[in-house]
C-alpha positions in Angstrom: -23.6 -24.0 4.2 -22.8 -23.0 7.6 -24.8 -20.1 9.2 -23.8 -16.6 9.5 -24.8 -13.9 11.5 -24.4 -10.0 10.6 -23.2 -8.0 11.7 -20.3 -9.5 14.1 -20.0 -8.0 17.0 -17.2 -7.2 18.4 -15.5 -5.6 21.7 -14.6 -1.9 20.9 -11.7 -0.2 22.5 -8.2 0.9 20.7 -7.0 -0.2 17.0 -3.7 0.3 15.9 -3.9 1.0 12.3 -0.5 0.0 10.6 0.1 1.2 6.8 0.5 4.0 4.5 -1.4 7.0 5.0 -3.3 6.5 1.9 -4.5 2.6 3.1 -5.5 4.1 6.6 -8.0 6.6 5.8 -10.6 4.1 4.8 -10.2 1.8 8.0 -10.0 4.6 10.3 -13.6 5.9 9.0 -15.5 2.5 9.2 -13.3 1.4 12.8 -14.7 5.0 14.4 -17.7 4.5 13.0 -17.7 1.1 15.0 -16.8 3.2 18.6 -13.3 1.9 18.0 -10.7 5.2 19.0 -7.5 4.6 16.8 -4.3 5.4 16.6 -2.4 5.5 13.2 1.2 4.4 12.4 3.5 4.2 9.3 5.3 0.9 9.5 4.9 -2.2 11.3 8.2 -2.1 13.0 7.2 1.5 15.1 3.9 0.0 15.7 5.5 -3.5 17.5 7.5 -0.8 19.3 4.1 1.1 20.2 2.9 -2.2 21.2 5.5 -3.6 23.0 5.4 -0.1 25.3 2.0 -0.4 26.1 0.5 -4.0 25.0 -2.6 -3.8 27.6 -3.6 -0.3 25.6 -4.9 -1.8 22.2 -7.8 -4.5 21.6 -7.0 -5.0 17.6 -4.7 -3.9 14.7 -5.1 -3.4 11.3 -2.7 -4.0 9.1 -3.1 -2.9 5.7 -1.6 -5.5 3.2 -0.9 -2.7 0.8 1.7 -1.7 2.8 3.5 -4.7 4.0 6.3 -6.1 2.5 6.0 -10.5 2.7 8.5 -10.6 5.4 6.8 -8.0 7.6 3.7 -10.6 7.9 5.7 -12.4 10.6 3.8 -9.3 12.8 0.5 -11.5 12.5 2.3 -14.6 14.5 4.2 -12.4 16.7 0.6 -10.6 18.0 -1.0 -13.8 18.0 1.8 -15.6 20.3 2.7 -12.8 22.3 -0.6 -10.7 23.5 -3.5 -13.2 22.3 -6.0 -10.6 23.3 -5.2 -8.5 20.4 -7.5 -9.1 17.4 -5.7 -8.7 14.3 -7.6 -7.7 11.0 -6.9 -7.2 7.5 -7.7 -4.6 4.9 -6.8 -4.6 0.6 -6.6 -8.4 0.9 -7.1 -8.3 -3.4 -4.6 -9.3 -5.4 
């Protein structure tokens, strides 16, 4: 088994948290707890809008898969390809 090591650390700055309200409240608690500041949005389309105005502002998003329809996922790939310093992360990943 490889080795891990706990906790990872990782650059703080801006998260974009993308889901209902209901799915963002835990993120948002354990992200600030981190030094992250966030920023909350409904739906994945107004937050590749947010992002698209002002790429350079936000170091990760959180999408909550709660709150995403399947054909909304394409967001993940469009990040990745487009502004590949944007960590993307993912909450409720049961079921």
């Amino acid at each position: 088994m490889a080795g891990v090591s706990l906790p990872v650390t990782r650059p703080t700055g801006r998260a974009l948290i993308i889901g209902l309200p209901a799915c963002r409240t835990a993120p948002l608690n354990t992200l600030q707890r981190i030094g992250f500041t966030c920023a909350e949005i409904d739906d994945p389309y107004a937050a590749m809008a947010e992002i698209c105005r002002r790429p350079l502002v936000y170091r990760a998003i959180i999408l909550s898969l709660a709150s995403l329809y399947r054909e909304e996922m394409a967001v993940i790939q469009s990040v990745k390809r487009r502004w590949p310093h944007i960590d993307v992360w993912l909450t409720q990943t049961d079921g």
